[in-house]
C-alpha positions in Angstrom: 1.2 -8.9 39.3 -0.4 -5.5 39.9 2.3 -3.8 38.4 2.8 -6.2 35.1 -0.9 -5.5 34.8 -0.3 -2.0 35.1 2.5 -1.5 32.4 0.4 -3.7 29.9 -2.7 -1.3 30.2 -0.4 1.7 30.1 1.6 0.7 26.9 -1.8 -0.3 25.1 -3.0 3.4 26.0 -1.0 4.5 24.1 -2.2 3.0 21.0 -5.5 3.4 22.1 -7.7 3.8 25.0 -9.6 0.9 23.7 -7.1 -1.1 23.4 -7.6 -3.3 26.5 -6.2 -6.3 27.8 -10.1 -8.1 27.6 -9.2 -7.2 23.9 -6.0 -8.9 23.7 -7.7 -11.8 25.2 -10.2 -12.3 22.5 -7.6 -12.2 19.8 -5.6 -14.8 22.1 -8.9 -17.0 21.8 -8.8 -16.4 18.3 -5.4 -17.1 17.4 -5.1 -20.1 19.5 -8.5 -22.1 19.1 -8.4 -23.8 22.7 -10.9 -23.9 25.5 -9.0 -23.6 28.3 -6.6 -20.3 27.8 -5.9 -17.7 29.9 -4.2 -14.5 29.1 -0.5 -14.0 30.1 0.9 -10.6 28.7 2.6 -9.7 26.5 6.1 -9.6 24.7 7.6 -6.1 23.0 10.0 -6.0 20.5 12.4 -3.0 20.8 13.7 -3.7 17.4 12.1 -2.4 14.2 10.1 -4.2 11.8 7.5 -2.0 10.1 8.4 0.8 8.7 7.2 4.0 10.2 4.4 5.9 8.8 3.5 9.4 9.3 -0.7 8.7 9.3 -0.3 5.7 11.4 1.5 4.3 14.3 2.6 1.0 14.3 3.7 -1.7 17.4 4.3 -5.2 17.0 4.5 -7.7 20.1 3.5 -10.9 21.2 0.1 -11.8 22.7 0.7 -14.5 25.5 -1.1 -17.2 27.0 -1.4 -20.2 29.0 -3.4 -23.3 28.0 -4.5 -26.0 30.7 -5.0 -29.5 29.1 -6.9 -32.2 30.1 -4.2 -33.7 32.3 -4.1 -30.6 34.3 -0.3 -29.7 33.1 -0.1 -26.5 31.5 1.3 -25.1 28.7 2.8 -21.4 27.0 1.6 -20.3 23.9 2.1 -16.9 22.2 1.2 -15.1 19.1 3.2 -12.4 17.1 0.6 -9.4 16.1 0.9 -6.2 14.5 -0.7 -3.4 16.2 -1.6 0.2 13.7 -3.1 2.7 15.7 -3.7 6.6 15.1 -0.7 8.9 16.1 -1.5 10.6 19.6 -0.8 14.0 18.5 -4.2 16.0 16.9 -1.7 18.1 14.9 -0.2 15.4 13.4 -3.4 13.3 12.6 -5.0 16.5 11.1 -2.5 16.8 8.6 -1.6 13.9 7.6 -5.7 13.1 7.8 -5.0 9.9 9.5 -8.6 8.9 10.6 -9.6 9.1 6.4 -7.0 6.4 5.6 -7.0 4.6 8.7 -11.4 4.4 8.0 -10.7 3.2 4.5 -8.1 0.3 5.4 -10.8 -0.8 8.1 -13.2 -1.0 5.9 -11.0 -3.0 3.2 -10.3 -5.4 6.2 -14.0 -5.7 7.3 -16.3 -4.7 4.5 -14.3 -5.6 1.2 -11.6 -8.4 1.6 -13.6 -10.6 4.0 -16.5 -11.2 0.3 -13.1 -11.7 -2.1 -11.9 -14.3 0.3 -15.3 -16.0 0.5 -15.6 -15.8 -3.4 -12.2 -17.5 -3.7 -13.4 -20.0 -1.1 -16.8 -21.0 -3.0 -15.1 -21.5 -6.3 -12.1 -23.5 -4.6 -9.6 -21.8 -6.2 -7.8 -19.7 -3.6 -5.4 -17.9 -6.0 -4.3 -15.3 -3.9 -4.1 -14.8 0.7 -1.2 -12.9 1.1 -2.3 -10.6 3.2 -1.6 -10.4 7.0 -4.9 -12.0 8.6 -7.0 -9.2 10.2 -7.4 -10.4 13.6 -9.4 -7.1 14.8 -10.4 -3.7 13.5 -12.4 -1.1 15.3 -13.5 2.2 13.9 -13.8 3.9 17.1 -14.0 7.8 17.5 -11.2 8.8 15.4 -8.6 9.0 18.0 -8.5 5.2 18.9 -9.2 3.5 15.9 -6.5 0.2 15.8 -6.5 -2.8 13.8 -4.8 -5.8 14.8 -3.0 -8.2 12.3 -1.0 -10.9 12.3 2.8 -10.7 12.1 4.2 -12.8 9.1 7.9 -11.9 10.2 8.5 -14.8 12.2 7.9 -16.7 9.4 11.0 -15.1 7.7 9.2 -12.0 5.8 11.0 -9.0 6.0 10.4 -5.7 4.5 13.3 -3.8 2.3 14.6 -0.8 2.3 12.3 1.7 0.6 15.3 2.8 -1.9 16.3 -0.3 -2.5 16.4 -1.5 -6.6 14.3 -4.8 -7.2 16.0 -7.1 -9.8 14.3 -9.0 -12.2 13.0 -12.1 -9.6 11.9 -9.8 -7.3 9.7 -8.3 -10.0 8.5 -11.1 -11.6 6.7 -12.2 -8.0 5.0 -8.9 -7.3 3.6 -8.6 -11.1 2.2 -12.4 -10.2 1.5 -11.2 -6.8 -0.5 -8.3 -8.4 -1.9 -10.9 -10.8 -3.5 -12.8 -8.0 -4.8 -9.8 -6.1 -6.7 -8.2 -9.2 -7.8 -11.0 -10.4 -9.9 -12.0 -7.8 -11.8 -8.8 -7.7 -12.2 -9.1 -11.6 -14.4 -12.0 -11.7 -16.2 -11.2 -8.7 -17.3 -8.0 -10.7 -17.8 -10.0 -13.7 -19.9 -12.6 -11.8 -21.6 -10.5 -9.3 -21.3 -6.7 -10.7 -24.4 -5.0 -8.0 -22.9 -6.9 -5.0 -19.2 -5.4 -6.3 -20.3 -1.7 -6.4 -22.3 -2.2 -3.4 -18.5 -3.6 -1.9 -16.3 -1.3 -3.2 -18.8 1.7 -2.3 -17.1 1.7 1.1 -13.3 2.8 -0.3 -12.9 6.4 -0.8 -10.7 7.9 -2.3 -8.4 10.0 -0.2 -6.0 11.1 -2.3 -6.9 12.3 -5.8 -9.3 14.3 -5.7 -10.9 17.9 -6.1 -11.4 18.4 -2.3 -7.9 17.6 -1.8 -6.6 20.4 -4.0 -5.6 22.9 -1.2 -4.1 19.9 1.2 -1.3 19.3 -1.5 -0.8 21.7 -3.8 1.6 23.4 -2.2 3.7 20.3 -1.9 3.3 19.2 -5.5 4.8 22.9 -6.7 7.6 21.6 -4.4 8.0 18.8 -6.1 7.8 19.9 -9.6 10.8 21.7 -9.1 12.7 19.1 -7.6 11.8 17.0 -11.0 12.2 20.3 -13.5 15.9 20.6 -12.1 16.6 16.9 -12.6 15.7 17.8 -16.2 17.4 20.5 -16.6 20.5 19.0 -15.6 20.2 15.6 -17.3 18.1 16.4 -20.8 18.0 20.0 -21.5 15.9 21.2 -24.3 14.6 17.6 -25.1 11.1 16.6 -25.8 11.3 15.1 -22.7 11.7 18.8 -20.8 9.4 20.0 -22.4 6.6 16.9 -22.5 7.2 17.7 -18.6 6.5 21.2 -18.4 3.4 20.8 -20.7 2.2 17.9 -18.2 2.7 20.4 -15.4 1.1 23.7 -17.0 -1.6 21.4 -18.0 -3.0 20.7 -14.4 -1.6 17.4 -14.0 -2.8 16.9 -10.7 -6.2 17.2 -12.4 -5.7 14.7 -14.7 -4.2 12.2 -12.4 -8.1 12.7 -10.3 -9.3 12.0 -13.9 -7.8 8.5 -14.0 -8.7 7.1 -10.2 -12.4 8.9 -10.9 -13.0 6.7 -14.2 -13.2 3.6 -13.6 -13.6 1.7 -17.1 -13.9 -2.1 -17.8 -10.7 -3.2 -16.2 -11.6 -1.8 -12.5 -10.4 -3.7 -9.7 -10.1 -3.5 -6.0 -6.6 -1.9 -6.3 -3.9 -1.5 -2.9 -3.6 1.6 -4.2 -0.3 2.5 -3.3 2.1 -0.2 -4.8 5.5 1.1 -2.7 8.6 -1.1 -2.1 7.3 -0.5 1.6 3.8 -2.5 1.1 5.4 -5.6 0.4 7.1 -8.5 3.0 10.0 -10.7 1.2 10.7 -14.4 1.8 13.9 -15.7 0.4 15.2 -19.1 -0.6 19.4 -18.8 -0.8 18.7 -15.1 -1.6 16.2 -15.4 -3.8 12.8 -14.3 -3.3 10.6 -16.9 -3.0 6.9 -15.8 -1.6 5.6 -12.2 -1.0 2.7 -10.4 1.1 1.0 -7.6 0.5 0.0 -5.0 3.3 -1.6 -1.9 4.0 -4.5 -0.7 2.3 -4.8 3.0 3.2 -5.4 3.5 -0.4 -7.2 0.9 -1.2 -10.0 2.2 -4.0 -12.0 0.8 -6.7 -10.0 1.6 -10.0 -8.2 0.3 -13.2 -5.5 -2.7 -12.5 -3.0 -0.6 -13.9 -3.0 1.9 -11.1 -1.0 -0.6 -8.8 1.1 -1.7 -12.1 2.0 1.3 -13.5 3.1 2.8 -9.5 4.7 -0.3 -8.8 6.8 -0.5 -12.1 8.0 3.3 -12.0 8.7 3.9 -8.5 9.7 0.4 -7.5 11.8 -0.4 -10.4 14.7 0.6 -12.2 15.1 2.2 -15.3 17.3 -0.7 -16.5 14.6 -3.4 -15.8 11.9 -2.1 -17.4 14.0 -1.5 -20.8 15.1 -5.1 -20.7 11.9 -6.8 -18.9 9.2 -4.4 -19.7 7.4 -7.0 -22.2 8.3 -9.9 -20.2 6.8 -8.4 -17.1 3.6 -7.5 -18.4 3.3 -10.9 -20.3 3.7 -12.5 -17.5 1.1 -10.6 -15.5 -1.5 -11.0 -18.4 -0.6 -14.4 -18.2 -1.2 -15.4 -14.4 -4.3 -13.0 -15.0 -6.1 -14.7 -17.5 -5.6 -18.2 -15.8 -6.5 -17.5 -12.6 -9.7 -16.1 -14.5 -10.5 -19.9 -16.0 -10.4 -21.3 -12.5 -13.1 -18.8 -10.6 -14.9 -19.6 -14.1 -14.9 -16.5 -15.7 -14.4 -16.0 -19.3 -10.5 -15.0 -20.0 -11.5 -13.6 -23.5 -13.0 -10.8 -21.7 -9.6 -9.0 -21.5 -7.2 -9.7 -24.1 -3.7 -9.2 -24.0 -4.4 -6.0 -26.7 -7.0 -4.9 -24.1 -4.0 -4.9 -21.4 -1.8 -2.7 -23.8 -3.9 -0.2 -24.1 -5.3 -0.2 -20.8 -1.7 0.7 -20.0 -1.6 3.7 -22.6 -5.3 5.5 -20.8 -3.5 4.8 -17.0 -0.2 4.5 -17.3 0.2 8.0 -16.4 -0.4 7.3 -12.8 3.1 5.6 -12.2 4.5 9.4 -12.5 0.8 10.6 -10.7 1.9 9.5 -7.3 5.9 8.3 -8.6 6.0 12.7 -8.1 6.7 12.1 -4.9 7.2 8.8 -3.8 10.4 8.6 -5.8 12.3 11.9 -4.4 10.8 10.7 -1.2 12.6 7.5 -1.8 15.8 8.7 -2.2 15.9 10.9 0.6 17.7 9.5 3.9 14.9 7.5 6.2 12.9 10.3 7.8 15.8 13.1 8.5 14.9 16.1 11.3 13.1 17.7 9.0 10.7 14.7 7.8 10.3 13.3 11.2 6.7 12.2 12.2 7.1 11.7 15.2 9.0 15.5 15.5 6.0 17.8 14.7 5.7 20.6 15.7 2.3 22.0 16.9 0.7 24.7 15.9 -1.8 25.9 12.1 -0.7 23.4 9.5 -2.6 24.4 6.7 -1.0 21.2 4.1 1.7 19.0 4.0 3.9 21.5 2.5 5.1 22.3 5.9 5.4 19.0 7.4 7.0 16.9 4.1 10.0 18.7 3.4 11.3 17.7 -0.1 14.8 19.1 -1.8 17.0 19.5 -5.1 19.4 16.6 -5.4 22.8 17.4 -6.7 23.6 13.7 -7.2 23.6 12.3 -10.3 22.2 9.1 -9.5 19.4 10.5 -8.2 18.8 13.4 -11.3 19.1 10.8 -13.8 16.8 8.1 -11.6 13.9 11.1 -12.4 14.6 12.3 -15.9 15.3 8.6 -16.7 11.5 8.0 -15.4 10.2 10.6 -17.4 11.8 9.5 -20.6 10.9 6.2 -20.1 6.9 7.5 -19.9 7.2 9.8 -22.6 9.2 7.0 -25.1 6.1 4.5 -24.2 3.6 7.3 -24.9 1.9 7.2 -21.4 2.3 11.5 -21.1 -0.1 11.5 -23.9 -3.9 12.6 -23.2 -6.5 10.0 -23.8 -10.0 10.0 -24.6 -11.5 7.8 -21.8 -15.1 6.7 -21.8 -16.9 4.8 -19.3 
């Protein structure tokens, strides 16, 4: 017994040194609402489910107990839970700046979603819950910080490939997913603007901004090139070759701080990073039936079409937009605007016009953070040389020496770029806009 008890506190360790098995047993009390339960251990999974992540470290198990009823028999219980701690190496946490994002998805667990749940609650309308129930977060020293969630894959979510191309059904449930989410946020602003701001006042942003300059510049010159080749070799001399190279002369990482800095009429509480890895499929005879939404690293207080416009360019095909671009957004305004009625808030407040244009002022962000989530897409899963868990220690001065990011020769992947490019230049979101608060 010793020794089980031993491996348990050794494995949690290395998530963090807070991490104890008292812990475990007040999430088992949690999770299983009876008196009498005792804690049993716990299950790992060798196989992966979560992808990896190069701020965070992620374990998934099961949490087991034992429950003694009335009559005296016993019974086992257990409970799947996802584990995200902070990677052990300081090298790796400094550059990647793992205890910023890991402090701002606490704090959307504890501070922020906890009041958007409660508002659904008190207006009994609960439009939107999928996200993984927070069972435990703790902002600890910056070094053992974990939050514990629940683990929906037992219940038949699974997460796809990041490179994978989303047809139109899978589409059409994360716009209404995204529908949900920001809608919810919306009328709590409209209803209760001072206790918003005071909410949203704990997400930082921890990307975009001036401070940030010398952490990725390097990388972005990297990955201009990879996207001025692609252009090159698939429109040379086009508008669209040279709308890019304005764009890029014209401190584009600037104006991409510009949009997540202004917030406008439309803000919401945004995931912030809309990637094919944030979301958990269920399926119905192949067909995707139910979706959740997860991690909130990014999490930030901005305009809804921040998640749309990354989620629609980097998660979705060139082909699908051209034939379900108006569809897609219809339907989004749609599911919007109803869910708006049912909290109580005035739909009128943003009309479908009012979406189109709000589109045209942010749209520009799909290609903001598309600059490198797309080549980083189409690269193999996490090669030697983009490896977390293979870095190497030593002075790291940005990610330019840790993300390693190269030309592609294929044509799949040139045309997947330029054909993003054209596609933002044809719908006139490389334009500049006058924004106003």
């Amino acid at each position: 017994m010793a020794s089980q008890e031993n491996t348990i506190t050794n494995f949690l360790e290395k998530i963090s040194k807070k991490l104890t098995v008292e812990v475990l047993y007040h999430v088992l009390q949690k999770l299983s609402t009876e008196e009498n339960v005792t804690f049993d251990g716990i299950t790992q999974h060798d196989e992966k489910i979560y992808s990896d992540s190069f701020s965070t470290c992620i374990y998934h198990f099961k949490i087991n107990g034992i429950v003694v009823e009335e009559t005296g028999n016993k019974r086992s219980i257990s409970f799947p839970v996802v584990v995200k701690g902070l990677p052990s190496d300081p090298t790796r946490r400094k550059i990647f700046r793992s205890t910023d994002f890991f402090e701002n998805e606490i704090n959307f667990y504890t501070k922020v979603w906890p009041k958007l749940l409660h508002f659904q609650k008190s207006k009994d309308a609960v439009v939107f819950d999928k996200i993984p129930r927070c069972l435990l977060a703790s902002l600890c020293d910056g070094k053992n910080d974990f939050i514990i969630l629940e683990d929906v894959t037992p219940f038949d979510y699974k997460l796809l490939e990041r490179n994978y191309c989303l047809d139109i059904d899978h589409c059409m449930l994360i716009i209404k997913l995204f529908a949900d989410f920001h809608s919810v946020s919306f009328a709590f602003k409209n209803q209760h603007p001072k206790e918003y701001n005071d909410m949203v006042a704990n997400l930082k942003e921890n990307y975009f901004s001036d401070r940030l300059r010398p952490w990725y510049r390097k990388f972005l010159k990297k990955v201009w090139a990879v996207w001025t080749h692609a252009l090159e070799k698939e429109m040379p001399n086009t508008i669209y070759e040279r709308k890019f190279e304005i764009l890029m002369k014209n401190d584009f990482y600037g104006q991409i701080i510009r949009l997540v800095k202004i917030k406008g009429k439309y803000s919401v509480v945004c995931q912030g990073e809309a990637l094919l890895s944030k979301f958990l499929f269920k399926y119905n005879e192949n067909i995707p039936e139910s979706a959740y939404l997860m991690d909130f690293q990014h999490a930030r207080n901005s305009s809804l079409i921040i998640d749309l416009a990354v989620f629609l360019f980097v998660c979705v095909g060139y082909s699908v937009r051209t034939v379900h671009w108006d569809e897609l957004l219809t339907e989004y305004h749609k599911t919007f605007t109803t869910n708006l009625q049912k909290f109580g808030t005035d739909p009128s407040i943003f009309s479908y016009r009012d979406f189109l244009n709000e589109f045209l002022k942010y749209g520009k962000f799909g290609l903001g953070k598309g600059i490198e989530a797309i080549p980083l897409s189409l690269m193999n899963d996490y090669t030697d040389e983009n490896n977390p868990d293979a870095i190497e220690e030593g002075e790291h001065e940005d990610i330019s020496s840790i993300w390693k990011v190269k030309i592609f020769e294929s044509q799949a992947h040139t045309l997947r770029l330029a054909d993003t490019v054209k596609d933002m230049v044809d719908r006139g979101f490389l334009e500049q806009h006058i924004f106003s608060e």
